[in-house]
N, C-alpha and C positions, 0 to 999 in steps of 0.2 A: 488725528490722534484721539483716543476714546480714554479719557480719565472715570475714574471711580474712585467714592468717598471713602476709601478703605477705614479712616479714624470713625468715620459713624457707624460702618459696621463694626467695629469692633466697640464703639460704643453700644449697642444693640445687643453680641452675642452676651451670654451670662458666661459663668467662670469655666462650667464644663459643657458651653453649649454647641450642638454643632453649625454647621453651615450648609444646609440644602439648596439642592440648586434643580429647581422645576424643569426638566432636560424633555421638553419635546421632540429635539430631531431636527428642528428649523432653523432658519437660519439664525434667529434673534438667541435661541437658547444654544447653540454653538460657538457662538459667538462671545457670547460671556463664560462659556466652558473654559474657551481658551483663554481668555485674560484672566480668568480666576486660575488656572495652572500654570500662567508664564509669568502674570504682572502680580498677583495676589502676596499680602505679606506669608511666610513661612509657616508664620500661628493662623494663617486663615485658611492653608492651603491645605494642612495638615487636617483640619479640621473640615473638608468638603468632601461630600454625599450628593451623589445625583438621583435623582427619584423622575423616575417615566410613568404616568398613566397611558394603559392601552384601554382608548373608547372602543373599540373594534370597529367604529364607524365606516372605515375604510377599506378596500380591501388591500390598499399598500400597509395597512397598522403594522404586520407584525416586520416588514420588512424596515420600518420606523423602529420598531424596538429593536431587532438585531442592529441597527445603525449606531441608535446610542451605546447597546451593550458593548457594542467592538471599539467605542471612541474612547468611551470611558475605558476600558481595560488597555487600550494602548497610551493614555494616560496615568494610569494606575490609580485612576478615582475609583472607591466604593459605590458598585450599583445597585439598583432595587429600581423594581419597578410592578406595579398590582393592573387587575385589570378590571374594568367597570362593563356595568349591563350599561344600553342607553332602550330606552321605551320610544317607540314610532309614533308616538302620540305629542300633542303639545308641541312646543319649542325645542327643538334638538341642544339648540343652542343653550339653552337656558340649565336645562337637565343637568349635560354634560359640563357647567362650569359646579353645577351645585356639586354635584360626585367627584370633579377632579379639586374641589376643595374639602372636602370629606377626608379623602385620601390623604390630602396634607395635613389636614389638622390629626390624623390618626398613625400619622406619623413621629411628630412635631412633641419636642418636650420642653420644658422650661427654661427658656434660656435659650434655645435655637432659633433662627432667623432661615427664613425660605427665601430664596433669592430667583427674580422672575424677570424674563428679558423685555416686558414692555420697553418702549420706545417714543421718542416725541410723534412719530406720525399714530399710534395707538393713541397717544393723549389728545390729541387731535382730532380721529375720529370718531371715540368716544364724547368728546364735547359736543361735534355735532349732531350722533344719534341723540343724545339728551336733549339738546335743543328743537330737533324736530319734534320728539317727543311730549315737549312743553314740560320743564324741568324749570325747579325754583331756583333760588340762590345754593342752594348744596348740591343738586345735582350739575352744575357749570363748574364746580369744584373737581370736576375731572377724577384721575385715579390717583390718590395717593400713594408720592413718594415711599411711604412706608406705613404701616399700621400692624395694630394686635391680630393674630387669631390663636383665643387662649392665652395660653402663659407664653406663647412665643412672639417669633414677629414675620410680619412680611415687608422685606424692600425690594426695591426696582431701583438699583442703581442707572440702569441707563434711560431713563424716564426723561430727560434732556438729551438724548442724544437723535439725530436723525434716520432714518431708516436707510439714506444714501448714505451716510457714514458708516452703520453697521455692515451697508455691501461694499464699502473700501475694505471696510477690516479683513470682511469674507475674503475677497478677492486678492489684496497682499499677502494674507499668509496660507492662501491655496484651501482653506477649507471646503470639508462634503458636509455636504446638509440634506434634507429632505423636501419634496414641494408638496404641502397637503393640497389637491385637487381641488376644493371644497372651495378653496380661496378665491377663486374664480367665477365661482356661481352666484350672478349677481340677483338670484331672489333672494339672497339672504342680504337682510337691508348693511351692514356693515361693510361687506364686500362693495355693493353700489357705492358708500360713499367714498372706502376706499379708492376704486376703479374710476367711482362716473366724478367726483364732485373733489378730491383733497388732490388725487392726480394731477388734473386741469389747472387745481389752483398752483400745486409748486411750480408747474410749468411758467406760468405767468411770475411766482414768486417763490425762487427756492428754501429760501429761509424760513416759510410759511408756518410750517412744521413746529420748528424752533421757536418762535414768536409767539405761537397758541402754546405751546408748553411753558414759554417763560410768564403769560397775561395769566393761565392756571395757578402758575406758582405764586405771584402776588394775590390773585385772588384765595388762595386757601391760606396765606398770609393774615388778610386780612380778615377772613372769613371768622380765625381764632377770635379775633379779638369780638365780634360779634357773636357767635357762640357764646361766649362768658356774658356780656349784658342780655344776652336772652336766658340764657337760663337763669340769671337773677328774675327778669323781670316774670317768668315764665311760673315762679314761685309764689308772686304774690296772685297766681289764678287758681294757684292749686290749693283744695283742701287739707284737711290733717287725715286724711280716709285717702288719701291718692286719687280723689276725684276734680275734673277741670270743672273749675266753676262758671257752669255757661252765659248767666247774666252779666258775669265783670267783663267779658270780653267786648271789644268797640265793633259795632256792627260791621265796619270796613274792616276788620281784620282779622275776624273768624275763622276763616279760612287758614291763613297763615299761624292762629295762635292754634287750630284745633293740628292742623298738622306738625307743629312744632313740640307739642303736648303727644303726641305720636310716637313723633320721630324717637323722642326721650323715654316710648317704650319699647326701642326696636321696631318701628313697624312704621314701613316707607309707602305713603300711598301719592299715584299720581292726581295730574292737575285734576283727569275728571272725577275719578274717588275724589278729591279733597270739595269738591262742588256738591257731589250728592252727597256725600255726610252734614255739609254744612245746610242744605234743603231738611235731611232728616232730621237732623239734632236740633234744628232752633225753628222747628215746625210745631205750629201748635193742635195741632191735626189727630197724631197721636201723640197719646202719652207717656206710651214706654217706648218709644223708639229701641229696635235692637238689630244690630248690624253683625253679621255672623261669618266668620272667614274660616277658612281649614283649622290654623293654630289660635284662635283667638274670639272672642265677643268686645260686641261695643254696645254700650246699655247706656240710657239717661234713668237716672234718678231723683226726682227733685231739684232739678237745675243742676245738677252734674252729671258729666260722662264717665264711666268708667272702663277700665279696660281690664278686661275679665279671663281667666283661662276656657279653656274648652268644656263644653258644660260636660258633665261626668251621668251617665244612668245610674238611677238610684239601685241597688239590689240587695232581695232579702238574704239577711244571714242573722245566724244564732250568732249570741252574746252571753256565752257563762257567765255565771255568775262570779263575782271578784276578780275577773280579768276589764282589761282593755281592749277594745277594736280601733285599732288605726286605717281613718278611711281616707279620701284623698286630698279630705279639707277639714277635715277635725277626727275626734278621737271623745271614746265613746267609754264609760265605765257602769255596772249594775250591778250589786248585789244579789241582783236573781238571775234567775234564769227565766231570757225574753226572748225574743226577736226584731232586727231593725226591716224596716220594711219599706217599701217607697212609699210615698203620700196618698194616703187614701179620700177615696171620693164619698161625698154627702154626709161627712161624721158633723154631729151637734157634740161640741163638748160643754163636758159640765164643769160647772166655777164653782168656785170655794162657798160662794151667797147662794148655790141651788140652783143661778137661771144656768139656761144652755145658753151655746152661742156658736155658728156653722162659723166651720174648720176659716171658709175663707175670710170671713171678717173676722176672728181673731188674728188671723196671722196681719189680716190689715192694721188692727187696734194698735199691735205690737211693732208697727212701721219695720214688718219681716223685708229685706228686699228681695222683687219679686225672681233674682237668682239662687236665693236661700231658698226658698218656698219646697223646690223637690230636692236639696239635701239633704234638709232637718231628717234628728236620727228620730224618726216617729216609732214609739216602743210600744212593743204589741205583747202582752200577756195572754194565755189559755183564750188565743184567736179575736181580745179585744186592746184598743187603743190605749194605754194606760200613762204616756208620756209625751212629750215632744222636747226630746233634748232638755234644757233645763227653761224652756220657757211654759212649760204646762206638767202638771200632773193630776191624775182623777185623785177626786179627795178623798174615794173609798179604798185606794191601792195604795199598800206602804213600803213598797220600794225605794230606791234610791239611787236616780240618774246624777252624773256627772258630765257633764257636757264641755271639751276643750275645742274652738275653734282654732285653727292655724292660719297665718296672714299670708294663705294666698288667692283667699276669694274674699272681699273686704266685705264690712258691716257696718258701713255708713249709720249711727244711732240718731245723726239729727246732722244729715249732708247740708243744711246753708253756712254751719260753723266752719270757721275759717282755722 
Protein backbone atom coordinates (compact mmCIF):
# COMPACT_ATOMS: atom_id res chain seq x y z
CA UNK A 1 0.00 0.00 0.00
CA UNK A 2 1.58 3.47 -1.04
CA UNK A 3 0.56 6.24 1.63
CA UNK A 4 1.16 10.00 0.82
CA UNK A 5 1.51 12.90 3.22
CA UNK A 6 -1.63 14.57 2.04
CA UNK A 7 -1.51 17.14 5.61
CA UNK A 8 2.06 18.42 4.30
CA UNK A 9 0.67 19.09 1.06
CA UNK A 10 -1.75 20.91 1.95
CA UNK A 11 0.42 22.31 4.43
CA UNK A 12 2.64 23.63 1.28
CA UNK A 13 -0.24 24.62 -1.21
CA UNK A 14 -1.08 28.49 -0.47
CA UNK A 15 -4.88 29.55 -0.30
CA UNK A 16 -5.52 29.78 -4.14
CA UNK A 17 -2.62 27.52 -5.03
CA UNK A 18 -2.69 24.81 -7.55
CA UNK A 19 -1.36 21.30 -7.48
CA UNK A 20 0.91 20.30 -10.49
CA UNK A 21 1.93 17.13 -11.17
CA UNK A 22 5.17 16.68 -13.56
CA UNK A 23 3.32 13.82 -15.96
CA UNK A 24 6.05 12.10 -17.92
CA UNK A 25 4.28 8.96 -19.30
CA UNK A 26 6.26 6.61 -17.03
CA UNK A 27 5.59 4.58 -14.84
CA UNK A 28 6.50 6.64 -11.63
CA UNK A 29 4.44 9.80 -12.97
CA UNK A 30 1.23 7.46 -13.50
CA UNK A 31 1.35 6.18 -10.85
CA UNK A 32 0.87 8.94 -8.65
CA UNK A 33 -1.68 10.41 -11.42
CA UNK A 34 -3.79 7.69 -10.12
CA UNK A 35 -3.47 8.12 -6.30
CA UNK A 36 -3.77 11.78 -6.62
CA UNK A 37 -7.36 11.07 -8.72
CA UNK A 38 -8.61 8.11 -6.53
CA UNK A 39 -6.85 8.48 -3.03
CA UNK A 40 -6.24 12.53 -2.99
CA UNK A 41 -8.45 14.76 -0.54
CA UNK A 42 -11.29 16.53 -2.67
CA UNK A 43 -9.57 20.15 -2.18
CA UNK A 44 -6.47 18.56 -3.55
CA UNK A 45 -7.90 16.82 -6.38
CA UNK A 46 -9.83 19.76 -7.36
CA UNK A 47 -7.03 21.53 -7.57
CA UNK A 48 -4.58 19.14 -9.96
CA UNK A 49 -2.93 20.05 -13.25
CA UNK A 50 -0.62 17.81 -15.22
CA UNK A 51 2.09 19.51 -17.16
CA UNK A 52 4.27 17.26 -19.91
CA UNK A 53 7.50 18.44 -21.23
CA UNK A 54 8.20 17.15 -24.82
CA UNK A 55 12.26 16.99 -25.13
CA UNK A 56 11.77 15.58 -28.64
CA UNK A 57 14.63 13.38 -27.77
CA UNK A 58 12.95 10.38 -28.77
CA UNK A 59 11.39 9.34 -31.52
CA UNK A 60 8.37 7.56 -29.35
CA UNK A 61 8.14 11.70 -27.61
CA UNK A 62 5.03 12.48 -29.29
CA UNK A 63 3.38 9.06 -28.88
CA UNK A 64 4.37 9.84 -24.90
CA UNK A 65 2.43 13.06 -25.02
CA UNK A 66 -0.62 11.64 -26.85
CA UNK A 67 -0.39 9.01 -23.71
CA UNK A 68 -0.59 11.57 -21.10
CA UNK A 69 -3.10 13.73 -23.15
CA UNK A 70 -5.66 10.71 -23.43
CA UNK A 71 -4.93 9.61 -19.51
CA UNK A 72 -5.55 12.84 -18.29
CA UNK A 73 -8.83 13.59 -20.28
CA UNK A 74 -10.12 10.18 -19.31
CA UNK A 75 -9.65 11.46 -15.88
CA UNK A 76 -10.78 14.74 -16.33
CA UNK A 77 -7.46 16.40 -15.05
CA UNK A 78 -6.42 19.70 -16.78
CA UNK A 79 -3.58 19.24 -19.31
CA UNK A 80 -0.72 21.27 -20.68
CA UNK A 81 2.19 20.32 -21.87
CA UNK A 82 5.32 22.95 -23.91
CA UNK A 83 7.95 21.62 -25.81
CA UNK A 84 11.73 22.16 -25.45
CA UNK A 85 14.85 22.33 -28.01
CA UNK A 86 17.71 19.98 -26.53
CA UNK A 87 21.50 20.88 -28.21
CA UNK A 88 23.73 17.69 -29.23
CA UNK A 89 26.47 19.04 -27.56
CA UNK A 90 27.39 18.75 -23.81
CA UNK A 91 25.38 16.53 -21.35
CA UNK A 92 21.96 15.73 -22.89
CA UNK A 93 21.22 14.86 -19.51
CA UNK A 94 22.10 17.79 -17.80
CA UNK A 95 20.44 20.34 -20.69
CA UNK A 96 17.25 18.58 -20.63
CA UNK A 97 16.81 18.74 -16.59
CA UNK A 98 17.83 22.47 -16.82
CA UNK A 99 14.81 23.26 -19.68
CA UNK A 100 12.30 20.79 -18.09
CA UNK A 101 12.76 22.93 -14.96
CA UNK A 102 12.53 26.20 -16.64
CA UNK A 103 9.25 24.92 -17.82
CA UNK A 104 8.19 24.44 -14.41
CA UNK A 105 9.22 27.39 -12.78
CA UNK A 106 7.43 29.32 -15.79
CA UNK A 107 4.60 27.77 -15.03
CA UNK A 108 4.44 27.70 -11.20
CA UNK A 109 2.75 30.65 -9.26
CA UNK A 110 2.71 31.58 -5.61
CA UNK A 111 1.59 29.22 -3.55
CA UNK A 112 1.58 26.00 -6.05
CA UNK A 113 3.42 22.87 -5.24
CA UNK A 114 4.74 20.66 -8.39
CA UNK A 115 4.52 17.17 -7.54
CA UNK A 116 7.18 14.62 -9.00
CA UNK A 117 7.34 10.78 -8.80
CA UNK A 118 10.81 10.25 -7.71
CA UNK A 119 11.28 7.23 -5.67
CA UNK A 120 13.46 5.43 -3.09
CA UNK A 121 15.48 3.44 -5.76
CA UNK A 122 16.12 7.31 -7.66
CA UNK A 123 17.29 8.29 -4.04
CA UNK A 124 19.53 5.72 -4.04
CA UNK A 125 20.95 5.97 -7.24
CA UNK A 126 21.55 9.46 -6.98
CA UNK A 127 23.48 8.80 -3.63
CA UNK A 128 25.64 6.74 -5.52
CA UNK A 129 26.34 8.86 -8.72
CA UNK A 130 27.29 11.66 -5.98
CA UNK A 131 29.55 9.39 -4.21
CA UNK A 132 31.45 8.33 -7.22
CA UNK A 133 31.68 11.67 -8.00
CA UNK A 134 33.48 12.62 -4.69
CA UNK A 135 30.59 14.68 -3.03
CA UNK A 136 30.80 16.33 0.41
CA UNK A 137 28.42 16.21 3.25
CA UNK A 138 25.46 18.07 1.15
CA UNK A 139 25.83 16.27 -1.80
CA UNK A 140 25.08 12.58 0.21
CA UNK A 141 22.08 14.61 1.31
CA UNK A 142 20.47 12.98 -1.65
CA UNK A 143 17.20 14.66 -3.35
CA UNK A 144 15.04 16.46 -1.18
CA UNK A 145 11.75 15.49 0.15
CA UNK A 146 10.51 18.86 -0.91
CA UNK A 147 12.08 22.37 -1.68
CA UNK A 148 11.51 26.09 -3.21
CA UNK A 149 11.54 26.86 -6.77
CA UNK A 150 10.47 30.66 -6.45
CA UNK A 151 7.41 31.50 -4.63
CA UNK A 152 6.23 27.89 -5.00
CA UNK A 153 7.33 24.47 -4.08
CA UNK A 154 8.52 21.12 -5.13
CA UNK A 155 7.59 17.74 -3.37
CA UNK A 156 8.15 14.03 -4.03
CA UNK A 157 5.77 12.38 -2.02
CA UNK A 158 6.86 9.04 -2.95
CA UNK A 159 10.68 9.55 -2.18
CA UNK A 160 10.14 6.50 0.49
CA UNK A 161 8.61 4.39 -1.57
CA UNK A 162 10.24 1.50 -3.51
CA UNK A 163 10.32 1.16 -7.17
CA UNK A 164 8.84 -2.66 -6.69
CA UNK A 165 6.13 -1.09 -4.80
CA UNK A 166 5.35 1.38 -7.40
CA UNK A 167 5.23 -1.81 -10.16
CA UNK A 168 2.56 -3.45 -7.53
CA UNK A 169 0.55 -0.46 -7.72
CA UNK A 170 1.13 -0.40 -11.63
CA UNK A 171 0.24 -3.95 -12.01
CA UNK A 172 -3.16 -4.11 -9.34
CA UNK A 173 -4.80 -1.47 -10.94
CA UNK A 174 -3.99 -2.40 -14.62
CA UNK A 175 -2.24 0.76 -15.64
CA UNK A 176 -0.50 1.88 -19.29
CA UNK A 177 2.58 3.74 -19.15
CA UNK A 178 5.33 4.55 -21.43
CA UNK A 179 9.06 2.77 -21.47
CA UNK A 180 11.62 5.60 -22.58
CA UNK A 181 14.29 3.44 -24.44
CA UNK A 182 16.96 5.70 -23.27
CA UNK A 183 16.66 3.86 -19.81
CA UNK A 184 18.57 1.15 -20.90
CA UNK A 185 21.71 2.63 -22.47
CA UNK A 186 24.13 1.95 -20.07
CA UNK A 187 26.77 4.70 -21.31
CA UNK A 188 24.81 7.03 -19.47
CA UNK A 189 26.37 6.60 -15.98
CA UNK A 190 22.96 6.53 -14.14
CA UNK A 191 21.43 3.75 -16.15
CA UNK A 192 24.89 1.70 -15.24
CA UNK A 193 24.23 2.09 -11.85
CA UNK A 194 20.67 1.50 -12.11
CA UNK A 195 21.18 -1.93 -14.19
CA UNK A 196 24.81 -2.91 -13.35
CA UNK A 197 25.42 -1.89 -9.52
CA UNK A 198 21.50 -1.02 -7.19
CA UNK A 199 19.92 -4.18 -9.30
CA UNK A 200 22.47 -6.78 -8.01
CA UNK A 201 22.42 -5.16 -4.78
CA UNK A 202 18.36 -5.48 -4.09
CA UNK A 203 18.77 -9.00 -5.29
CA UNK A 204 21.04 -9.73 -2.42
CA UNK A 205 18.92 -7.08 -0.35
CA UNK A 206 15.46 -6.06 -1.10
CA UNK A 207 14.94 -3.52 1.14
CA UNK A 208 18.22 -1.85 0.09
CA UNK A 209 16.38 0.87 -1.62
CA UNK A 210 14.23 1.74 1.44
CA UNK A 211 17.20 1.82 3.86
CA UNK A 212 19.47 4.27 1.65
CA UNK A 213 16.23 6.46 1.61
CA UNK A 214 15.59 6.15 5.19
CA UNK A 215 19.98 6.70 6.20
CA UNK A 216 19.13 10.02 3.56
CA UNK A 217 16.47 11.16 5.50
CA UNK A 218 18.21 11.17 8.88
CA UNK A 219 21.15 12.54 7.23
CA UNK A 220 19.26 15.77 5.87
CA UNK A 221 17.85 15.69 9.49
CA UNK A 222 20.82 16.17 10.77
CA UNK A 223 22.46 18.00 8.08
CA UNK A 224 19.79 21.07 9.38
CA UNK A 225 21.10 21.27 12.31
CA UNK A 226 24.77 21.66 11.01
CA UNK A 227 23.69 24.06 8.44
CA UNK A 228 22.70 26.64 11.27
CA UNK A 229 26.23 26.30 13.24
CA UNK A 230 27.94 26.84 9.86
CA UNK A 231 26.51 29.67 8.80
CA UNK A 232 27.00 31.27 12.20
CA UNK A 233 30.43 30.27 12.19
CA UNK A 234 30.79 31.09 8.56
CA UNK A 235 29.97 34.86 9.56
CA UNK A 236 32.66 35.43 11.63
CA UNK A 237 35.02 34.82 8.07
CA UNK A 238 33.07 37.07 6.36
CA UNK A 239 33.67 40.86 5.95
CA UNK A 240 31.11 43.90 6.09
CA UNK A 241 32.04 44.24 1.91
CA UNK A 242 30.78 40.37 1.53
CA UNK A 243 34.19 39.27 1.14
CA UNK A 244 35.71 35.67 2.77
CA UNK A 245 38.41 36.68 4.69
CA UNK A 246 41.16 34.43 3.61
CA UNK A 247 43.90 34.59 6.46
CA UNK A 248 41.14 33.71 9.37
CA UNK A 249 40.43 30.50 7.71
CA UNK A 250 42.45 27.24 9.47
CA UNK A 251 44.89 25.87 6.88
CA UNK A 252 42.94 22.33 7.22
CA UNK A 253 39.87 23.74 6.31
CA UNK A 254 40.07 25.99 3.36
CA UNK A 255 38.78 23.94 1.24
CA UNK A 256 35.49 23.27 3.12
CA UNK A 257 35.19 26.98 4.41
CA UNK A 258 36.05 28.43 0.84
CA UNK A 259 33.23 26.11 -0.54
CA UNK A 260 30.86 26.67 2.10
CA UNK A 261 31.41 30.62 1.46
CA UNK A 262 30.17 29.33 -2.12
CA UNK A 263 27.66 27.34 -1.61
CA UNK A 264 26.04 30.58 0.49
CA UNK A 265 26.24 32.27 -3.04
CA UNK A 266 24.53 29.81 -5.17
CA UNK A 267 27.33 28.33 -6.51
CA UNK A 268 28.26 24.37 -6.21
CA UNK A 269 31.74 23.52 -7.15
CA UNK A 270 33.09 19.97 -6.98
CA UNK A 271 35.85 18.09 -5.00
CA UNK A 272 38.47 19.05 -7.94
CA UNK A 273 37.24 22.80 -8.32
CA UNK A 274 37.27 23.01 -4.56
CA UNK A 275 41.29 21.94 -4.70
CA UNK A 276 42.23 24.36 -7.45
CA UNK A 277 40.61 27.43 -6.06
CA UNK A 278 42.16 26.50 -2.83
CA UNK A 279 45.91 26.16 -4.79
CA UNK A 280 44.83 29.59 -6.52
CA UNK A 281 43.47 31.75 -3.75
CA UNK A 282 45.97 31.00 -0.88
CA UNK A 283 48.91 31.08 -3.54
CA UNK A 284 51.30 33.71 -3.18
CA UNK A 285 52.34 33.50 -6.70
CA UNK A 286 49.93 35.76 -7.87
CA UNK A 287 48.42 38.51 -6.73
CA UNK A 288 45.14 39.10 -8.05
CA UNK A 289 44.16 35.67 -8.62
CA UNK A 290 40.81 35.59 -10.80
CA UNK A 291 38.67 32.62 -11.45
CA UNK A 292 36.03 33.28 -14.29
CA UNK A 293 32.96 31.08 -14.94
CA UNK A 294 29.89 31.70 -17.47
CA UNK A 295 27.69 33.45 -14.71
CA UNK A 296 30.16 34.67 -12.35
CA UNK A 297 34.05 36.00 -11.16
CA UNK A 298 36.04 34.93 -8.33
CA UNK A 299 38.66 37.80 -7.45
CA UNK A 300 41.20 38.15 -4.25
CA UNK A 301 41.57 41.30 -2.89
CA UNK A 302 43.78 42.00 -0.19
CA UNK A 303 43.17 38.83 1.72
CA UNK A 304 39.69 38.47 0.59
CA UNK A 305 37.65 36.60 -2.07
CA UNK A 306 35.03 37.99 -3.68
CA UNK A 307 32.32 36.87 -5.71
CA UNK A 308 31.53 39.11 -8.36
CA UNK A 309 28.84 39.24 -11.31
CA UNK A 310 29.94 38.85 -14.92
CA UNK A 311 32.16 41.66 -15.88
CA UNK A 312 30.03 44.00 -18.14
CA UNK A 313 32.22 45.95 -21.48
CA UNK A 314 32.46 49.42 -20.78
CA UNK A 315 30.64 51.49 -23.76
CA UNK A 316 30.67 54.90 -24.96
CA UNK A 317 27.61 56.92 -24.76
CA UNK A 318 26.33 60.65 -24.36
CA UNK A 319 25.32 62.05 -21.06
CA UNK A 320 22.98 65.24 -21.47
CA UNK A 321 23.24 67.43 -19.49
CA UNK A 322 20.70 67.30 -16.16
CA UNK A 323 19.85 63.90 -16.79
CA UNK A 324 20.94 60.41 -15.36
CA UNK A 325 22.41 57.36 -17.08
CA UNK A 326 21.61 54.20 -15.40
CA UNK A 327 24.50 51.67 -16.29
CA UNK A 328 24.62 48.19 -14.94
CA UNK A 329 26.49 49.01 -11.65
CA UNK A 330 25.91 52.60 -10.92
CA UNK A 331 24.33 55.69 -12.20
CA UNK A 332 25.86 58.63 -13.58
CA UNK A 333 24.56 62.61 -13.41
CA UNK A 334 26.20 66.03 -15.45
CA UNK A 335 25.28 69.19 -15.87
CA UNK A 336 26.86 69.38 -19.23
CA UNK A 337 27.04 67.77 -21.86
CA UNK A 338 29.82 64.96 -22.05
CA UNK A 339 30.48 61.61 -22.92
CA UNK A 340 31.08 58.26 -20.78
CA UNK A 341 33.65 56.34 -22.40
CA UNK A 342 35.70 53.10 -21.51
CA UNK A 343 39.12 53.75 -19.79
CA UNK A 344 41.53 55.22 -21.51
CA UNK A 345 45.27 54.35 -22.04
CA UNK A 346 48.51 56.45 -21.20
CA UNK A 347 46.41 59.63 -19.76
CA UNK A 348 48.75 61.74 -16.79
CA UNK A 349 46.12 63.32 -14.85
CA UNK A 350 46.41 66.67 -13.32
CA UNK A 351 45.96 67.17 -9.29
CA UNK A 352 44.58 70.12 -7.71
CA UNK A 353 48.90 71.00 -6.47
CA UNK A 354 49.95 71.08 -10.40
CA UNK A 355 51.85 67.63 -10.36
CA UNK A 356 50.45 64.82 -12.93
CA UNK A 357 50.01 61.52 -12.00
CA UNK A 358 49.48 58.21 -14.72
CA UNK A 359 45.85 57.22 -14.89
CA UNK A 360 47.33 53.63 -13.29
CA UNK A 361 48.78 54.82 -10.03
CA UNK A 362 46.08 57.01 -9.18
CA UNK A 363 43.55 54.58 -9.41
CA UNK A 364 46.16 52.55 -7.20
CA UNK A 365 46.54 55.51 -4.70
CA UNK A 366 42.82 55.54 -4.48
CA UNK A 367 42.85 51.48 -3.41
CA UNK A 368 40.32 51.51 -6.86
CA UNK A 369 39.56 47.55 -7.03
CA UNK A 370 41.14 46.21 -9.83
CA UNK A 371 37.08 45.08 -11.09
CA UNK A 372 36.26 48.91 -10.88
CA UNK A 373 39.12 49.97 -12.82
CA UNK A 374 37.13 49.56 -16.52
CA UNK A 375 33.71 50.56 -15.00
CA UNK A 376 34.48 53.99 -13.71
CA UNK A 377 32.29 56.48 -15.60
CA UNK A 378 35.59 58.25 -17.06
CA UNK A 379 34.00 61.84 -18.55
CA UNK A 380 35.14 63.04 -21.62
CA UNK A 381 34.52 66.65 -22.65
CA UNK A 382 35.33 68.44 -26.36
CA UNK A 383 37.44 64.80 -26.94
CA UNK A 384 39.37 65.35 -23.46
CA UNK A 385 39.40 63.42 -20.03
CA UNK A 386 37.79 65.80 -17.59
CA UNK A 387 36.47 63.30 -14.80
CA UNK A 388 36.40 59.93 -13.30
CA UNK A 389 33.12 59.53 -11.50
CA UNK A 390 33.44 61.44 -8.52
CA UNK A 391 36.90 60.41 -7.62
CA UNK A 392 38.87 62.93 -9.95
CA UNK A 393 38.13 66.15 -11.78
CA UNK A 394 40.56 68.52 -13.86
CA UNK A 395 40.90 71.67 -11.96
CA UNK A 396 40.50 73.77 -15.05
CA UNK A 397 36.78 71.98 -15.93
CA UNK A 398 33.70 73.16 -13.93
CA UNK A 399 31.36 70.82 -14.34
CA UNK A 400 29.79 68.80 -12.06
CA UNK A 401 29.71 64.75 -11.91
CA UNK A 402 27.53 62.90 -9.53
CA UNK A 403 28.53 59.45 -9.14
CA UNK A 404 25.78 56.58 -7.55
CA UNK A 405 27.42 53.13 -7.23
CA UNK A 406 24.78 50.26 -6.81
CA UNK A 407 25.50 47.15 -4.41
CA UNK A 408 26.15 44.73 -6.94
CA UNK A 409 29.80 44.81 -7.67
CA UNK A 410 31.25 45.73 -4.13
CA UNK A 411 33.95 48.44 -2.97
CA UNK A 412 35.77 46.92 -0.50
CA UNK A 413 37.37 50.74 0.90
CA UNK A 414 39.81 49.03 3.40
CA UNK A 415 38.94 44.74 2.92
CA UNK A 416 40.90 43.61 6.32
CA UNK A 417 37.96 45.37 8.39
CA UNK A 418 35.85 42.95 9.72
Amino acid sequence: MITIDWQQLERLLGEQGKVWLALSGGMDSMVLLHILTHQAPVAIRQRLTALHVHHGLSQHADHWLGQCQSTCKGYDVPFYFERIQIDQTGSIEEQARQKRYQVFANHLQAGDVLLQGHHANDQAETVLFRLERGCGWRGIQGIPACRRIGDAHVFRPLLKTSRAMIEAYAKTYQLEWVEDESNLELQFRRNFLRHQVLAPWQANNADIAKQVAQSVERIQAESSVLERLLVETLAGFINRDGGLRLSLLPESERGFWLSAFLNQQGISVTQQQQRSLVDMFFSSQDKQPEYIRHHYRLVRFKAAMYVLPKDQRAVEQALPAGTWIEREFDRVYCDQDVQLKPRPEGVQLCLPNGKHRPLKKFLQDQQVPSWWREQLPYVFAKGELVAIGGLWQHPDWSGQVIWQRNDRLPWPSDPSRT
